[in-house]
TORNUKOL-701448 format. One record per residue: residue number from 1; residue in one letter; x, y, z of N, C-alpha, C in turn. Coordinates in steps of 0.02 Angstrom, whole numbers. Layout:
<NUM; 'A'; <X; Y; Z>; <X; Y; Z>; <X; Y; Z>>
...
***
This chain:
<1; 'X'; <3720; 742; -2122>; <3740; 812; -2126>; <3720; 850; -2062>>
<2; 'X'; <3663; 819; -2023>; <3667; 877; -1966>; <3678; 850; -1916>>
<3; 'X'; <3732; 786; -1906>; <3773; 769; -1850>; <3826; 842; -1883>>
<4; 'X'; <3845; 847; -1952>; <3925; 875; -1961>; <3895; 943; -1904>>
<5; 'X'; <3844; 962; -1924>; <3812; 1041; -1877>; <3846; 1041; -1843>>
<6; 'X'; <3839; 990; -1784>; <3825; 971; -1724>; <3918; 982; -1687>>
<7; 'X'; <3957; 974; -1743>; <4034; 945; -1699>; <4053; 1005; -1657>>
<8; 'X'; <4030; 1086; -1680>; <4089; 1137; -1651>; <4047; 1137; -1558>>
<9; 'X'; <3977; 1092; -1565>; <3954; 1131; -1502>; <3979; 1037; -1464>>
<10; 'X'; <3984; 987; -1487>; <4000; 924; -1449>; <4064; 946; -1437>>
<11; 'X'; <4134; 977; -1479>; <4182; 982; -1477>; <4203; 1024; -1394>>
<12; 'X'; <4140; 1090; -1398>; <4159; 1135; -1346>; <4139; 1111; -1273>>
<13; 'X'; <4102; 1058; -1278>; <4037; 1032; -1218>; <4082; 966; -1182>>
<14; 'X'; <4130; 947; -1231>; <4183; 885; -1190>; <4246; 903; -1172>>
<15; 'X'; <4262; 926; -1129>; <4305; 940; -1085>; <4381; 915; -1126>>
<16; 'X'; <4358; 835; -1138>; <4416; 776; -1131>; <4433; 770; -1180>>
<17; 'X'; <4382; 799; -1226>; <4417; 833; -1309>; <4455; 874; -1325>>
<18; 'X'; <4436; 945; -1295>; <4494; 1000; -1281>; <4567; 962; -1239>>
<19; 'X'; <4568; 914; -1198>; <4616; 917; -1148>; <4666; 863; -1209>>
<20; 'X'; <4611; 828; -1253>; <4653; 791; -1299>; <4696; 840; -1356>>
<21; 'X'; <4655; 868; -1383>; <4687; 921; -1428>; <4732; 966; -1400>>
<22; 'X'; <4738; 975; -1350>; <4811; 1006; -1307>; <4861; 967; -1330>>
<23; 'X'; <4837; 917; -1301>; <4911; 855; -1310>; <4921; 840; -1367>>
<24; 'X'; <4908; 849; -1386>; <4907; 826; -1473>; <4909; 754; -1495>>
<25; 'X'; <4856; 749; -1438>; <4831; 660; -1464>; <4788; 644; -1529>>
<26; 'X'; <4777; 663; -1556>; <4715; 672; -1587>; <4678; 734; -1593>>
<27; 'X'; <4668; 752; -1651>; <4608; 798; -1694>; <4533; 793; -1681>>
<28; 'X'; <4515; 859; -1662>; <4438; 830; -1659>; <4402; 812; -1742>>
<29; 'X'; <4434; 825; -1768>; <4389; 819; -1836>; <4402; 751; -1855>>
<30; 'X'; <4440; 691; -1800>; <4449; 639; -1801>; <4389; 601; -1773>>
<31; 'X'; <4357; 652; -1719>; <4311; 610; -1693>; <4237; 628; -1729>>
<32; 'X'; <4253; 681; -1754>; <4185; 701; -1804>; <4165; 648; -1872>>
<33; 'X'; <4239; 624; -1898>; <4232; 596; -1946>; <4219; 497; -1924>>
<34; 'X'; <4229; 497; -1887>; <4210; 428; -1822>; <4143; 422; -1809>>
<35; 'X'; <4104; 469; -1803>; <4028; 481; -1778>; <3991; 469; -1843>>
<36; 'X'; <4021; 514; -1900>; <3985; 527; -1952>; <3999; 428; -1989>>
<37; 'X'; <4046; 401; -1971>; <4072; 341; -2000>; <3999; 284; -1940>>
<38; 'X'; <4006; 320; -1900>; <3965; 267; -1868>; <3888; 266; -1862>>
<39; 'X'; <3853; 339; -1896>; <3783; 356; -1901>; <3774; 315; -1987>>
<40; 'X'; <3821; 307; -2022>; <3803; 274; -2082>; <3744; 195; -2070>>
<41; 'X'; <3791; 147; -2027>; <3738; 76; -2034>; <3668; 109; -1996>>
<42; 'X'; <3663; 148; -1926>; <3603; 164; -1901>; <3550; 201; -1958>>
<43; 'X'; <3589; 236; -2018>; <3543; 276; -2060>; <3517; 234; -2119>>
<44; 'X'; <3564; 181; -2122>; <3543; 132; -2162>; <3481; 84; -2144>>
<45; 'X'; <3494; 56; -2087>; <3452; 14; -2060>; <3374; 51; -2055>>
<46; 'X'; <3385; 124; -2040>; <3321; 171; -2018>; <3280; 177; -2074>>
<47; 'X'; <3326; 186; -2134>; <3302; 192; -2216>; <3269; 133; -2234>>
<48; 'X'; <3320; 68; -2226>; <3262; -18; -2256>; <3221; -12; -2222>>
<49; 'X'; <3202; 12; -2136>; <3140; -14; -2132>; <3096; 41; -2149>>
<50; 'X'; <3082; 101; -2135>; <3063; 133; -2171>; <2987; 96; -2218>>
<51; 'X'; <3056; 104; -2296>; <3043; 74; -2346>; <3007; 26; -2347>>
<52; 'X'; <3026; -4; -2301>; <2985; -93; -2312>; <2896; -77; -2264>>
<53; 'X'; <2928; -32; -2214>; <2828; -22; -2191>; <2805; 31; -2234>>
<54; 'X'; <2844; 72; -2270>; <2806; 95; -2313>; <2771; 72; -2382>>
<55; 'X'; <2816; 14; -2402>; <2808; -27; -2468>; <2723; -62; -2426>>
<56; 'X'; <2733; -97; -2399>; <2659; -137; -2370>; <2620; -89; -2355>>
<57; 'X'; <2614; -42; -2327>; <2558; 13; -2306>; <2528; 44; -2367>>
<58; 'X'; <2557; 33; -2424>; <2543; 75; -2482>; <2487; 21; -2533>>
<59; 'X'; <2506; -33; -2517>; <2490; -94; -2528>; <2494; -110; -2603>>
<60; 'X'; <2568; -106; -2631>; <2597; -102; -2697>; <2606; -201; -2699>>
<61; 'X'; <2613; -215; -2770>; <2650; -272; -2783>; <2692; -334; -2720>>
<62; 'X'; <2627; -382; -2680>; <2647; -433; -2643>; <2689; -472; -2657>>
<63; 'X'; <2748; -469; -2706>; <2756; -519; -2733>; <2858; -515; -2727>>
<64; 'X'; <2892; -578; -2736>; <2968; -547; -2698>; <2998; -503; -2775>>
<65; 'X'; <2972; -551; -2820>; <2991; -485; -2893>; <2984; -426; -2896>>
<66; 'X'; <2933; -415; -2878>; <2906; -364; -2878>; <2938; -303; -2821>>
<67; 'X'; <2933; -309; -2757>; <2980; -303; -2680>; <3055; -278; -2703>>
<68; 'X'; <3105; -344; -2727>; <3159; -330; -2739>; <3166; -292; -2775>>
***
């Protein structure tokens, strides 16, 4: 949600975005929804590990039953 913040000031700051939306190549809310599609696996990956140094630091249940 605060990449979505982020699109009206990336939108105004790239030149080659405006020069696309002239032409009517493409929508910027094409490339907003592209970013937001591509911060998903990085937020994922950021979340398991996370989790997993937080699961051992807490020092809960060693065990993979337990884990999973």
């Amino acid at each position: 949600m605060a990449s979505m913040a982020e699109i009206t000031t990336i939108c105004s700051q790239r030149s080659i975005i405006l020069k696309h939306f002239q032409a009517a190549m493409y929508l910027p809310c094409i490339e907003a929804i592209a970013l937001t599609i591509v911060d998903i696996p990085v937020a994922f990956v950021n979340s398991l590990v996370f989790s997993c140094i937080l699961y051992f630091l807490t020092e809960l249940e060693v065990s993979a039953s337990q884990f999973l």
